[in-house]
C-alpha positions in Angstrom: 95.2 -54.7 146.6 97.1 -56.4 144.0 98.5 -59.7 144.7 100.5 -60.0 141.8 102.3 -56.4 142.6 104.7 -57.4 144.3 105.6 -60.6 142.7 108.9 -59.5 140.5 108.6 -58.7 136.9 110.9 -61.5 135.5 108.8 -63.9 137.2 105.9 -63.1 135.2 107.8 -63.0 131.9 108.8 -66.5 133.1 105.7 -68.1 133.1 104.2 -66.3 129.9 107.4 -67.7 128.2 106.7 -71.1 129.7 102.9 -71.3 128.3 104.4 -70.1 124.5 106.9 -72.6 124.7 104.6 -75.4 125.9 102.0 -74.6 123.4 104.2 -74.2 120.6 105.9 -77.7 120.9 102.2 -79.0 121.2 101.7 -77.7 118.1 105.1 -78.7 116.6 104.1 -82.6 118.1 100.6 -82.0 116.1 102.4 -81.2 112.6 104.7 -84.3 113.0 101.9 -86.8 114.1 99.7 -85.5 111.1 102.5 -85.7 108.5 103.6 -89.0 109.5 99.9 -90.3 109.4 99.7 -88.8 106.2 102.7 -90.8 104.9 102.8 -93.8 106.5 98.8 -95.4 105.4 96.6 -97.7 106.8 99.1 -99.8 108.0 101.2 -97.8 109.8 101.8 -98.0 113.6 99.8 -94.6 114.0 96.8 -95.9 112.7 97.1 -99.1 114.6 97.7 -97.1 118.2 94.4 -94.9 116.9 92.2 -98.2 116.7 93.2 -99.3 119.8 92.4 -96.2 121.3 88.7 -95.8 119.8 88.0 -100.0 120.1 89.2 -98.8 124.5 86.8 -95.8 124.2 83.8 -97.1 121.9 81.8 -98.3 125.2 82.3 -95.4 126.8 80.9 -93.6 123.7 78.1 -95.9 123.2 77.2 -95.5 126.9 77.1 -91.7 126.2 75.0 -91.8 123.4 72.3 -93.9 125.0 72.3 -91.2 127.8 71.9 -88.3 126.0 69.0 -90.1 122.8 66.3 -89.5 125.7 67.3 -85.8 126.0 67.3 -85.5 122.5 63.8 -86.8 122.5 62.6 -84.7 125.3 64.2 -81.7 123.6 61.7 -82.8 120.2 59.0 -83.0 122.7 59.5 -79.5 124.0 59.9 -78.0 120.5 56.7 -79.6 119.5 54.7 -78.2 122.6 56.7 -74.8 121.8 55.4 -74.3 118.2 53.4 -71.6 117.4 49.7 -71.7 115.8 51.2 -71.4 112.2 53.2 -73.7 112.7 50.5 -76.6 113.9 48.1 -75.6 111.6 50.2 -76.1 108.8 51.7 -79.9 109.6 47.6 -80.5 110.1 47.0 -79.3 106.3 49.9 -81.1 105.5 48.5 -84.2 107.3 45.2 -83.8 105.5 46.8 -83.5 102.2 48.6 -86.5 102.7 45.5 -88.4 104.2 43.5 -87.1 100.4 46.4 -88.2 98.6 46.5 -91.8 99.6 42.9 -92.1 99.5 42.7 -90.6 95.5 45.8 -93.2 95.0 44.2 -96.3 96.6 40.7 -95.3 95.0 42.5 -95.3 91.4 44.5 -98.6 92.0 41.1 -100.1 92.8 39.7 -98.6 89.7 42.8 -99.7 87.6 42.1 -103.4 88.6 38.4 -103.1 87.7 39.6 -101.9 84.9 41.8 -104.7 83.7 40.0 -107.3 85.0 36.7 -105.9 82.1 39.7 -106.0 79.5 40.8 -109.2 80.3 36.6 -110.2 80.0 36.9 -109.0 77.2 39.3 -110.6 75.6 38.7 -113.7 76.9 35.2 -113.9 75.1 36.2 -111.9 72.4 33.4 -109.8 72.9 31.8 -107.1 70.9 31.3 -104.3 73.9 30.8 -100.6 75.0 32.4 -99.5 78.3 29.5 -98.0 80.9 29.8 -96.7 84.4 26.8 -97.3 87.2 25.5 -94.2 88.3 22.5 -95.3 90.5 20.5 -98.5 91.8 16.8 -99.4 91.7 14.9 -96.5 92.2 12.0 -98.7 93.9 12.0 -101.5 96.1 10.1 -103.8 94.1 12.6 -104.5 91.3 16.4 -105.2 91.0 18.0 -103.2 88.9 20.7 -100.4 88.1 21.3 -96.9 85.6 24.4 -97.1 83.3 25.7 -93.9 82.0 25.2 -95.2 77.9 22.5 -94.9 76.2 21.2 -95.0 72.5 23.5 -92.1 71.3 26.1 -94.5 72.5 24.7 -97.8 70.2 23.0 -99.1 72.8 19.5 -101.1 72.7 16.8 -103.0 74.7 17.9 -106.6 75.3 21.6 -106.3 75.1 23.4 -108.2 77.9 25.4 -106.6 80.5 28.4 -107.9 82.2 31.1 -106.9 85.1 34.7 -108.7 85.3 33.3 -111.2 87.5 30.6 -112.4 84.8 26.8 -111.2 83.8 24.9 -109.3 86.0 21.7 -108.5 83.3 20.6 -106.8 80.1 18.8 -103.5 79.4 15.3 -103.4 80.2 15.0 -99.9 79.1 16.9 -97.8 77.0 17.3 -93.9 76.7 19.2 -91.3 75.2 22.4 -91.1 77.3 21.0 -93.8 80.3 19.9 -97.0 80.2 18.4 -99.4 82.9 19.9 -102.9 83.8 17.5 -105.8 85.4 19.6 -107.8 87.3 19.9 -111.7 87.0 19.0 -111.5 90.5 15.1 -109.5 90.0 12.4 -111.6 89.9 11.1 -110.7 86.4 14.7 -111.8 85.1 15.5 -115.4 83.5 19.0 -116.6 81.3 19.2 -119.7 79.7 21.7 -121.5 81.5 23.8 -124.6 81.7 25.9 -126.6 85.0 29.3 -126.2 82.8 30.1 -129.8 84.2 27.3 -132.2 83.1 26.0 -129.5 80.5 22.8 -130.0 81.6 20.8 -127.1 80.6 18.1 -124.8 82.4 17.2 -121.6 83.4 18.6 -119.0 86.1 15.6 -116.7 87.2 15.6 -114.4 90.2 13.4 -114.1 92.6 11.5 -111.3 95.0 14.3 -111.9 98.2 17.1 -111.9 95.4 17.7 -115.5 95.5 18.6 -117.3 92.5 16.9 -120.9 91.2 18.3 -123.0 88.4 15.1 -124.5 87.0 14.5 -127.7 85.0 17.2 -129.4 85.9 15.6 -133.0 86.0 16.9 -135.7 88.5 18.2 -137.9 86.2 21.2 -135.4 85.6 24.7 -134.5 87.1 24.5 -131.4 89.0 26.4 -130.5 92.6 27.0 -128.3 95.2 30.8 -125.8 93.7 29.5 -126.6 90.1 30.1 -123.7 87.7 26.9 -122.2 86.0 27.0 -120.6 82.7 25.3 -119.0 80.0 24.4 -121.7 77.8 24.1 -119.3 74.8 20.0 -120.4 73.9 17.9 -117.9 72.8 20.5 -115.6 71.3 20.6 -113.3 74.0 23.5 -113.8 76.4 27.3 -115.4 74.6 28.1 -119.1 75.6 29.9 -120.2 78.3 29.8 -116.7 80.4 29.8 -117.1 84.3 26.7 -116.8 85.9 27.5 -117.8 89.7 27.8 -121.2 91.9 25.7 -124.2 92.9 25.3 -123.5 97.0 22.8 -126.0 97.6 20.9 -128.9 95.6 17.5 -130.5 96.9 14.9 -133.3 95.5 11.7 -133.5 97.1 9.9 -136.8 96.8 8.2 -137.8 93.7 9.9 -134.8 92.1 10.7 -134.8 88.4 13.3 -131.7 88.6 16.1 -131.1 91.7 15.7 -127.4 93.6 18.7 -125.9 92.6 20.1 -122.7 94.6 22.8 -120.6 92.7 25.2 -117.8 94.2 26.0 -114.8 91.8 29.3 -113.9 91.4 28.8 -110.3 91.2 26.4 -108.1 93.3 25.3 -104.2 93.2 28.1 -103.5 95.6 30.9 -105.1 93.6 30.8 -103.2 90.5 30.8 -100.0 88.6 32.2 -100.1 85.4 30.4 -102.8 83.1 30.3 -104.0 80.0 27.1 -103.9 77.6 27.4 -106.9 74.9 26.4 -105.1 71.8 26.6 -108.2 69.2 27.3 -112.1 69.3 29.6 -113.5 66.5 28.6 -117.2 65.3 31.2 -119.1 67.7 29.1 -117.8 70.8 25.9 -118.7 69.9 24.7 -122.1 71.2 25.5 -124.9 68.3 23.3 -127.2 66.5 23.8 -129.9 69.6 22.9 -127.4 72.1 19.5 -126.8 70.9 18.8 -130.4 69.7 20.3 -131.5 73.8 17.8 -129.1 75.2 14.8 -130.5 73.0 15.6 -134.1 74.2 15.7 -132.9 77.3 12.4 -130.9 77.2 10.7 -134.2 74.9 12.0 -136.0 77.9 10.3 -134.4 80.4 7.0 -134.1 78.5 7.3 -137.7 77.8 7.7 -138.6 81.2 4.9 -135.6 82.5 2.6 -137.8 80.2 3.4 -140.8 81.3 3.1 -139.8 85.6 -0.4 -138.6 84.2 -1.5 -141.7 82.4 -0.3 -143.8 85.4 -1.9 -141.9 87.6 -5.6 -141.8 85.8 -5.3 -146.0 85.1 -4.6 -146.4 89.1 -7.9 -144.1 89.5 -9.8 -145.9 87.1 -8.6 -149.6 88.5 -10.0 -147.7 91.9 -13.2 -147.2 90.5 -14.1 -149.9 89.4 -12.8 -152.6 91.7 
């Protein structure tokens, strides 16, 4: 049954009429408010009644978004354990891309400050070089040494020093076509002529079976302390003046001793570097001078002198011995 049947037709008409009417001077109110925004700026009293009306109603917004950021969350959440197959398995090759990239990038920025730290070597010492790469380490345990990717095709020879950034770390003990073997300071067949960049006193680095290094000849008469700086003292033509060698870590004198036992640190090990330098020629200036060589014949007349003189002390004492 109708309700509306038997409600009379101008009724009806009268309330449609009433809705247009209402909705049309809504509309109309709309216009006006907009055109007189429009006209009036920033500073007009329409813009002032708006502020006032969102600074009333900004908690009430604020509070509504905090309520609904959860949701939003949950609804992430649900997509995510919603995604098909292709789509997981392609955000994990995208993961593992990105995961390779950063790895190559981090590898190359390492390899870039290798890189400048040889060139800055270099320059430094102004020295005459080729560039090599380590390929492999001792192929035995009872030396200490590495393979460089140069060789004679590239200039190289037996004898030539080899260096990282940090400071010398050998010369070639054997020398091939494209390779060439590095003994290390550290193996026990090696030995530099070296100085304590300090007092100057001058000795010689050699290497040992464990690894360790020994500063040798260093007699007790002269300066030498634990954090001093040893160098390449530049005797013998082999190795350029004043390269770094390593660190004093610990100096001992036994009684009745002539010479201190001198413990060095390398600066460079065969897990620090793999890019080197091979020393190819030494100009005049990094050879050791006229008052190098004549400082370490003093001190080696020295120490004969005063070998001789223990010895002749020692055989007058027996000889007083015998005969008393």
């Amino acid at each position: 049954m109708d309700l509306n049947s038997g409600m009379p037709g101008s009724l009806k008409r009268g309330g449609q009429g009433s809705n247009t009417r209402l909705l049309a001077i809504l509309c109309a109110i709309c216009v006006v408010l907009f055109t007189l925004s429009c006209r009036e700026g920033d500073t007009g009293a329409l813009h002032s009644v708006r502020g006032v009306v969102q600074t009333v109603t900004s908690p009430v917004r604020y509070v509504g978004a905090a309520l609904t950021t959860p949701f939003e969350g949950l609804g992430n959440v649900f997509s995510n354990l919603t995604a098909d197959q292709q789509t997981l398995s392609d955000l994990k090759a995208e993961n593992e891309q990105l995961q390779a990239e950063n790895a190559q990038l981090s590898e190359s920025e390492q390899t870039a400050t290798r890189l400048q730290g040889l060139l800055q070597l270099k320059s430094t010492y102004n020295l005459q070089s080729t560039a090599a790469r380590i390929i492999s380490g001792s192929s035995d345990s009872w030396t200490s040494s590495v393979t460089i990717d140069k060789g004679s095709s590239s200039g190289l020879a037996v004898g030539m020093p080899v260096t990282d950034s940090s400071g010398v770390i050998g010369q070639i003990s054997e020398c091939g076509l494209t390779t060439a073997t590095v003994r290390l300071i550290t193996d026990e067949n090696s030995g530099v002529s070296a100085m304590v960049q300090s007092s100057r006193a001058q000795g010689q680095l050699v290497g040992s079976a464990d690894g360790t290094l020994k500063l040798t000849l260093i007699k007790t008469d002269q300066q030498v302390n634990v954090g001093d700086l040893i160098v390449t003292s530049g005797l013998g033509g082999v190795y350029p003046k004043g390269l770094p060698l390593g660190k004093v870590t610990n100096v001992e004198k036994s009684t009745g001793a002539m010479y201190y036992d001198v413990t060095v640190s390398a600066f460079t090990s065969t897990e620090s570097f793999e890019e080197v330098l091979v020393i190819t020629s030494l100009s005049e200036d990094q050879q050791a001078t006229t008052d190098d060589i004549a400082e370490a014949d003093s001190q080696e007349t020295s120490s004969s002198a005063s070998t001789t003189s223990t010895t002749t002390d020692a055989a007058t004492d027996s000889a007083t011995t015998s005969g008393q």
